[in-house]
C-alpha positions as CSV (number, residue, x, y, z in Angstrom):
1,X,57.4,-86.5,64.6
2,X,56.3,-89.9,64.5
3,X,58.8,-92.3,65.6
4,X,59.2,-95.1,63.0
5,X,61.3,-97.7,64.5
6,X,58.7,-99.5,65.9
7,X,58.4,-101.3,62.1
8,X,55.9,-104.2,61.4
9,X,59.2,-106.6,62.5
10,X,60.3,-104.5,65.4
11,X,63.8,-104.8,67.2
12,X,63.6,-107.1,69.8
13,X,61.7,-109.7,68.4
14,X,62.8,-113.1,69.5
15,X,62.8,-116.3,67.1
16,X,60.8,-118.1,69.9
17,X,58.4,-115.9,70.1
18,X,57.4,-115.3,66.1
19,X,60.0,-118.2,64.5
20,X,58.2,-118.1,61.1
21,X,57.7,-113.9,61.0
22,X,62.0,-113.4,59.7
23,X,63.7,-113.4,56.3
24,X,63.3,-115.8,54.3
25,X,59.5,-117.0,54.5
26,X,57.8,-113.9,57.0
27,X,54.5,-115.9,57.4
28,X,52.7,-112.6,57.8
29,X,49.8,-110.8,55.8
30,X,49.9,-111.7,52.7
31,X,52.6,-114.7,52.9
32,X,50.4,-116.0,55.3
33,X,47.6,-116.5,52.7
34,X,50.2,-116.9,49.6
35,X,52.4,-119.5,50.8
36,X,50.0,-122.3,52.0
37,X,48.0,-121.5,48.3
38,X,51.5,-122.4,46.7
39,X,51.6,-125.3,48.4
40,X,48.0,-126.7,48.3
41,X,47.8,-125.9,44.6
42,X,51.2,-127.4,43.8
43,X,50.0,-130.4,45.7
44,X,47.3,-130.9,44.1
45,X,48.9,-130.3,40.5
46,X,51.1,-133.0,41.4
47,X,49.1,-135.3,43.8
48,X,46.9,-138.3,42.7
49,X,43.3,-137.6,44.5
50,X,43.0,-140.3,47.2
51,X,39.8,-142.5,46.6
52,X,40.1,-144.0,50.1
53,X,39.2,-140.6,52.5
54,X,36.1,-140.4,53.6
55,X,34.0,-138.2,55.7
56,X,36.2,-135.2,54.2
57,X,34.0,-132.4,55.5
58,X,34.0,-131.1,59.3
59,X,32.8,-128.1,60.9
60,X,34.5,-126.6,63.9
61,X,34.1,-123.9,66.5
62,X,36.8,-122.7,68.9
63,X,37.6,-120.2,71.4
64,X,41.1,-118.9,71.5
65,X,43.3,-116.3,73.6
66,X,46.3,-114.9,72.6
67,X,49.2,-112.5,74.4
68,X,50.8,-109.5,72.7
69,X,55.1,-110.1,73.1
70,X,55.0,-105.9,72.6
71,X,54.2,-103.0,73.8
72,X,51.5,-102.3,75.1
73,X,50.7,-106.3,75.5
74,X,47.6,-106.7,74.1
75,X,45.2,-109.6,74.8
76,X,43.2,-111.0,72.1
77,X,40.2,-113.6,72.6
78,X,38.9,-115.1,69.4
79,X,36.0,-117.0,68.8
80,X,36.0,-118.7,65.5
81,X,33.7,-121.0,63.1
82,X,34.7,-122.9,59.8
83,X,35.2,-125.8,58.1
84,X,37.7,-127.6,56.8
85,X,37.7,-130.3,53.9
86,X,40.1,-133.3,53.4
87,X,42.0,-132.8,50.2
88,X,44.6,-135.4,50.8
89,X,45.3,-137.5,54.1
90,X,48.0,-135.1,54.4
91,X,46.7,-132.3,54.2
92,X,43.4,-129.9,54.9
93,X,41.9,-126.7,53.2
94,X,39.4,-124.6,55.4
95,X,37.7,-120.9,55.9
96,X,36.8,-119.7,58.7
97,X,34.9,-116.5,60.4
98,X,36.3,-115.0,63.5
99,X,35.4,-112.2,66.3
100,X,38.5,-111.3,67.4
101,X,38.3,-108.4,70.9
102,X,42.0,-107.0,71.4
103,X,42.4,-105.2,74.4
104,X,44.7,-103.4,76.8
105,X,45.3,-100.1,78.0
106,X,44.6,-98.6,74.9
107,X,42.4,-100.7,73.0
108,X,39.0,-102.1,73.3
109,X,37.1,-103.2,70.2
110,X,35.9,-106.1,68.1
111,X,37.0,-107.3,64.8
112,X,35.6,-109.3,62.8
113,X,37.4,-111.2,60.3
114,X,37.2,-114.4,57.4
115,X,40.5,-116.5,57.2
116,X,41.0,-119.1,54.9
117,X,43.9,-121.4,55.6
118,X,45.8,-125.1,55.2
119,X,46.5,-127.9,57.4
120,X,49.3,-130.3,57.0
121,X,49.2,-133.3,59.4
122,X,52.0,-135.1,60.3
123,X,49.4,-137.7,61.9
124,X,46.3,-138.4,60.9
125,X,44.6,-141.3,62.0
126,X,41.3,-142.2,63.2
127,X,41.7,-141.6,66.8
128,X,43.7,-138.4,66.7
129,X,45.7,-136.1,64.4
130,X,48.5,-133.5,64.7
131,X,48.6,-130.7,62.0
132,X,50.7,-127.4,61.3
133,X,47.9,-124.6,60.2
134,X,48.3,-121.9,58.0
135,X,46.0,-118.8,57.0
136,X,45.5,-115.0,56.3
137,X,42.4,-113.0,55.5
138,X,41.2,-109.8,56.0
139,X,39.6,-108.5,59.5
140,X,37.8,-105.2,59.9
141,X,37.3,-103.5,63.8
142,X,34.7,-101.1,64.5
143,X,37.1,-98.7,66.2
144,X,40.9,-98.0,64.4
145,X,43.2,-100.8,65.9
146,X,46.0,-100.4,67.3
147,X,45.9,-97.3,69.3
148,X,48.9,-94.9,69.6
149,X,51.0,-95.8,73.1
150,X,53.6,-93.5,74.9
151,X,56.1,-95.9,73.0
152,X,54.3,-95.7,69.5
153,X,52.3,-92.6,68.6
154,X,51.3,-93.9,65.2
155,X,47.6,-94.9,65.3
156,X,46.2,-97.9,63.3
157,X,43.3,-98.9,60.7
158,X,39.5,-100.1,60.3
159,X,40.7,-102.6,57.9
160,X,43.8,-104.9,58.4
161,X,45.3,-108.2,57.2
162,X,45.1,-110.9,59.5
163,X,47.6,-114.1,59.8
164,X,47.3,-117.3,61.5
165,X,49.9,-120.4,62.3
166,X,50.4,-122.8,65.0
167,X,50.6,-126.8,65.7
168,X,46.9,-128.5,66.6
169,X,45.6,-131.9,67.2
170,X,42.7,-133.3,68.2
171,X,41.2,-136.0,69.6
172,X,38.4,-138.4,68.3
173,X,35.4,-138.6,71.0
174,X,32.6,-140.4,70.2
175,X,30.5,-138.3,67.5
176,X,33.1,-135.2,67.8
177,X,37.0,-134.4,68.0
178,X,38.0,-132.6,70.8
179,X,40.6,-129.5,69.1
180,X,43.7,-128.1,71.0
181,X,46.9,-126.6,70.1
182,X,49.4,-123.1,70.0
183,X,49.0,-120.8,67.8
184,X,50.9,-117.0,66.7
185,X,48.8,-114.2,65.3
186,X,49.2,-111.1,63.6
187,X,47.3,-108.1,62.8
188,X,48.6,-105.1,60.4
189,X,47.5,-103.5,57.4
190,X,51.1,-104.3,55.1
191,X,51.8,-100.4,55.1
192,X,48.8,-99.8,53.0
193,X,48.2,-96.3,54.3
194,X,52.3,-96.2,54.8
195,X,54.3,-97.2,57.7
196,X,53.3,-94.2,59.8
197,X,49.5,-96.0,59.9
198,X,50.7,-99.8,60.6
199,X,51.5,-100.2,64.1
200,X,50.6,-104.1,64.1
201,X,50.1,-106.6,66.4
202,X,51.7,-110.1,67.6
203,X,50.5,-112.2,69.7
204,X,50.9,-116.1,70.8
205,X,48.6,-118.2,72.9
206,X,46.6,-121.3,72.9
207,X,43.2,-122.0,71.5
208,X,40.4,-125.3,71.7
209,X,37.4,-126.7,70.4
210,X,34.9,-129.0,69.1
211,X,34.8,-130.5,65.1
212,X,32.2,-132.4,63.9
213,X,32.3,-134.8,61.0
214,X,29.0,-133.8,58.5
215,X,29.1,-137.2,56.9
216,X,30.1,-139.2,59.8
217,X,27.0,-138.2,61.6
218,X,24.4,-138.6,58.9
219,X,26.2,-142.1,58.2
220,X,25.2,-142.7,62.2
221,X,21.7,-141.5,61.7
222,X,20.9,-144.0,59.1
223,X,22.1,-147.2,61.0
């Protein structure tokens, strides 16, 4: 019989470890994707466009690693790619395309997976910036992800939904902005084939990079 207390919000879970993935909000899947569209659309419903940004456009690659809080621990590195446009000075929308490589005892494949998300900066100025991210997309792996474990028999899918959020900054260098910050992902397919086929995954860790302003640089190949 397969043993269905290991849900996609397990017992045990501490707030430190997934402090957005609880009643009420549950950033995860779906809400992942859901809530920062509320807020971007709302904000831009109800937000005057701001004449003054310039250089909105950036495009950014980073390499990420992330550790499983669960049974059986996965690790996930992640390479990702995207952009990310300036919609106010507050705030960011982006996409992105990701190979993701999960592994652990049980698990060793790739993934590969588009995210869009939403950046809210708390700081944004020309030398640096601090943001809170947001995103969910879809990822698919070329072997069924997660595995069944001696503590979870129930074995996983090709296709899941994937869900980003975390706190970044970077730094302004030169002619690109150094990227850095923590970040909590999850993996799970929303019950789509039914609990007994959505093991899930969560994982925290860190990630960094490189952005580079589009404009920016063909503004400084003209001078």
């Amino acid at each position: 019989m397969i043993d269905k207390s290991f849900a996609q919000f397990p017992q045990g879970d501490k707030w430190y470890q997934n402090p957005l993935g609880f009643e009420p909000l549950k950033l995860h899947t779906s809400m992942g994707f859901i809530v920062p569209a509320a807020v971007v659309g709302t904000a831009l419903l109800l937000t005057k466009k701001d004449s003054t940004l310039q250089d909105r456009l950036s495009i950014y690659s980073e390499m990420g690693v992330t550790f499983g809080y669960k049974y059986p621990y996965s690790t996930l590195v992640q390479n990702s790619t995207g952009v990310n446009l300036m919609m106010r000075k507050w705030m960011s929308i982006g996409t992105e395309f990701s190979i993701t490589a999960p592994f652990d005892d049980y698990n060793n494949t790739v993934g590969f997976a588009i995210r869009p998300f939403a950046r809210f900066y708390a700081v944004n100025k020309p030398d640096w910036k601090l943001w809170f991210e947001a995103g969910g997309g879809m990822i698919y792996f070329i072997d069924n992800f997660p595995n069944p474990t001696t503590q979870d028999n129930r074995l996983g899918t090709y296709w899941n939904g994937t869900t980003k959020y975390g706190i970044g900054t970077s730094i302004h260098l030169n002619n690109l902005d150094l990227l850095f910050g923590v970040r909590h992902l999850h993996i799970s397919n929303g019950n789509t084939k039914g609990a007994e086929r959505n093991p899930a995954h969560d994982s925290n860790g860190l990630f960094v990079g490189l952005s580079w302003n589009l404009k920016k640089e063909r503004n400084d190949k003209y001078k």
